[in-house]
C-alpha positions as CSV (number, residue, x, y, z in Angstrom):
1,X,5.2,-5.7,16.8
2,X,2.5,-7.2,15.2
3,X,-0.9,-5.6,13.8
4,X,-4.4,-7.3,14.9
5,X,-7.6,-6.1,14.0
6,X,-10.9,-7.6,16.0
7,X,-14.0,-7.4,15.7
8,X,-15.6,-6.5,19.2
9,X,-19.6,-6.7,20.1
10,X,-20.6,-3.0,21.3
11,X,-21.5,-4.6,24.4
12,X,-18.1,-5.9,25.0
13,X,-15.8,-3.2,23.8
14,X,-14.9,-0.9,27.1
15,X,-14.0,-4.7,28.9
16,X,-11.9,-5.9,26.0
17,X,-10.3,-2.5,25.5
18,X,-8.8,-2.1,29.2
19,X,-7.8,-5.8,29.3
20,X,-6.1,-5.5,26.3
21,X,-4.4,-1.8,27.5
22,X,-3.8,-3.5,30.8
23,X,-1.5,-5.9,28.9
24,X,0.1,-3.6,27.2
25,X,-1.8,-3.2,23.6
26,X,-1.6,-0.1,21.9
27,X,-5.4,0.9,20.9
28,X,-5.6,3.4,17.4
29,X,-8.7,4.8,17.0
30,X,-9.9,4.4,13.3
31,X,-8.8,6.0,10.5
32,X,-12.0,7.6,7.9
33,X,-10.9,7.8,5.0
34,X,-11.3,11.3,3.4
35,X,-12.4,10.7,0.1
36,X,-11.4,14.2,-1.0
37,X,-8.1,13.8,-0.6
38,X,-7.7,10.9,-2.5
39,X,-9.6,12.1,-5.6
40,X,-7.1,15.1,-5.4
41,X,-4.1,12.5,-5.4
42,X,-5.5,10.7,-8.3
43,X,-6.0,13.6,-10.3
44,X,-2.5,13.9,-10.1
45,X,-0.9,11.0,-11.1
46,X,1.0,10.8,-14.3
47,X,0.5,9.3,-17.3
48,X,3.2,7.8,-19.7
49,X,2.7,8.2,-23.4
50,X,3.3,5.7,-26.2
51,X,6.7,7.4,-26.7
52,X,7.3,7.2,-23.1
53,X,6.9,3.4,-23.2
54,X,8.6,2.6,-26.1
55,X,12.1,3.5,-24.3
56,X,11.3,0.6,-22.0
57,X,10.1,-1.9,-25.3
58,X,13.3,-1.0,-26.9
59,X,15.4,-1.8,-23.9
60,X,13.4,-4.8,-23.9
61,X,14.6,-6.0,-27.3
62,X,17.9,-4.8,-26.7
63,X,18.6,-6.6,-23.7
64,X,17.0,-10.0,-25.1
65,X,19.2,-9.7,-28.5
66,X,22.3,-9.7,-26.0
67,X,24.4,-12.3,-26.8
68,X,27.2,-13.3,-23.7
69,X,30.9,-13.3,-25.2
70,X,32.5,-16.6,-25.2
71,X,35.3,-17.1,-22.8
């Protein structure tokens, strides 16, 4: 199934609505956005410290100073 959004004139919205149902088009009603809850998720996400992101720098420089055995 794909996803469409339109853009309908006020005027036009109850006739475009029932052709589209009649066809078979699921309507959603829109979504606010609460912007409460998404300060709250932000507040908790992490944060990685320099030690943290050294692991991954000296995996890094490990993995490039691999050298592939010779067959």
């Amino acid at each position: 199934m794909e996803r469409l959004t339109i853009n309908i004139p006020e005027t036009k919205s109850s006739l475009v609505k029932q052709i589209l149902k009649e066809f078979g088009v699921v309507i959603q009603p829109e979504k606010k956005a609460n912007t409460a809850d998404f300060r709250e998720k932000l507040a908790n996400v992490s944060v990685w410290s320099d030690d943290d992101l050294k692991v991954f720098e000296e995996s890094k420089t490990a993995f490039e100073n691999l050298k592939p055995q010779q067959w």
